[in-house]
C-alpha positions in Angstrom: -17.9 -15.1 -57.6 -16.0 -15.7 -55.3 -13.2 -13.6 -56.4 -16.0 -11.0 -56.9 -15.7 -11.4 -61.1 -19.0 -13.2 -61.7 -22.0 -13.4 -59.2 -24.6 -14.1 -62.6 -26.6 -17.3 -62.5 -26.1 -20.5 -64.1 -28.5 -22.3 -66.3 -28.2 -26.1 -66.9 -31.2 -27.4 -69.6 -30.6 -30.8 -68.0 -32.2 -32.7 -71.0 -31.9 -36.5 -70.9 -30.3 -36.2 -67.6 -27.3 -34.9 -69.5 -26.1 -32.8 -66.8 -26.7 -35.6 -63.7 -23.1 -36.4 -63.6 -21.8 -32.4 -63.5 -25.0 -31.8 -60.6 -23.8 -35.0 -58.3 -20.3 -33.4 -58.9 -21.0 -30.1 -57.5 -23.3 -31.3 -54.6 -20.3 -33.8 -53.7 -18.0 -30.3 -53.9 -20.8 -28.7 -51.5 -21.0 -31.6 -49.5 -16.9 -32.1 -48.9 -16.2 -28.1 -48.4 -14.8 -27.5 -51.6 -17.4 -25.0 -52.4 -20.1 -22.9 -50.6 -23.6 -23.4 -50.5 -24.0 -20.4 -51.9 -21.8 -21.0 -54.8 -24.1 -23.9 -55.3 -26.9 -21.3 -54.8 -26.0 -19.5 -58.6 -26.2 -22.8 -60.4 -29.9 -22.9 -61.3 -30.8 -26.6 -63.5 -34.2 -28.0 -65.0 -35.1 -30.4 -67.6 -37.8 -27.5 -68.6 -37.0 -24.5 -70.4 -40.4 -23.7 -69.1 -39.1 -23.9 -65.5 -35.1 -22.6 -66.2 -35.6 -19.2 -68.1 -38.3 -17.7 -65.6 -35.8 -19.1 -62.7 -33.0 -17.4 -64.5 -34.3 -14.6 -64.7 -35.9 -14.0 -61.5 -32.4 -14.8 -60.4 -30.6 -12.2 -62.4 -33.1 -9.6 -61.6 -32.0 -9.9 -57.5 -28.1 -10.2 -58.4 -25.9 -7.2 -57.3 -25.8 -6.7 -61.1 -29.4 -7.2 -61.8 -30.3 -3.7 -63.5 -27.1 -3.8 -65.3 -28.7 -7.8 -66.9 -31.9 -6.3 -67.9 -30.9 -4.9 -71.0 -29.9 -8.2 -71.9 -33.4 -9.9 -71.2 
């Protein structure tokens, strides 16, 4: 995104905690400057596809490139 090529969101299905270790990575990132809090902001994460795909797409519908996504949905 932030060289303007990709400003979609990101979906983890964290089952198992499989993702814990990539998620404490990119907070840490956050945390020490090496990334935005709103790079942060596209990676969306749940151990629920119940809870992910209505995130994700509620996220991709108010993207700069939303209308462009919903033929994809």
């Amino acid at each position: 995104r932030q060289l303007g090529y990709h400003d979609k969101p990101i979906g983890l299905l964290n089952v198992a905690g499989y993702y814990d270790g990539l998620l404490r990575f990119l907070h840490t990132s956050v945390g020490s400057g090496f990334m935005g809090p709103w790079q942060m902001d596209l990676v969306h994460a749940s151990t629920s596809s119940d809870v992910l795909l209505p995130g994700l797409v509620q996220a991709m519908q108010a993207s700069p490139s939303g209308p462009a996504l919903r033929s994809v949905i």
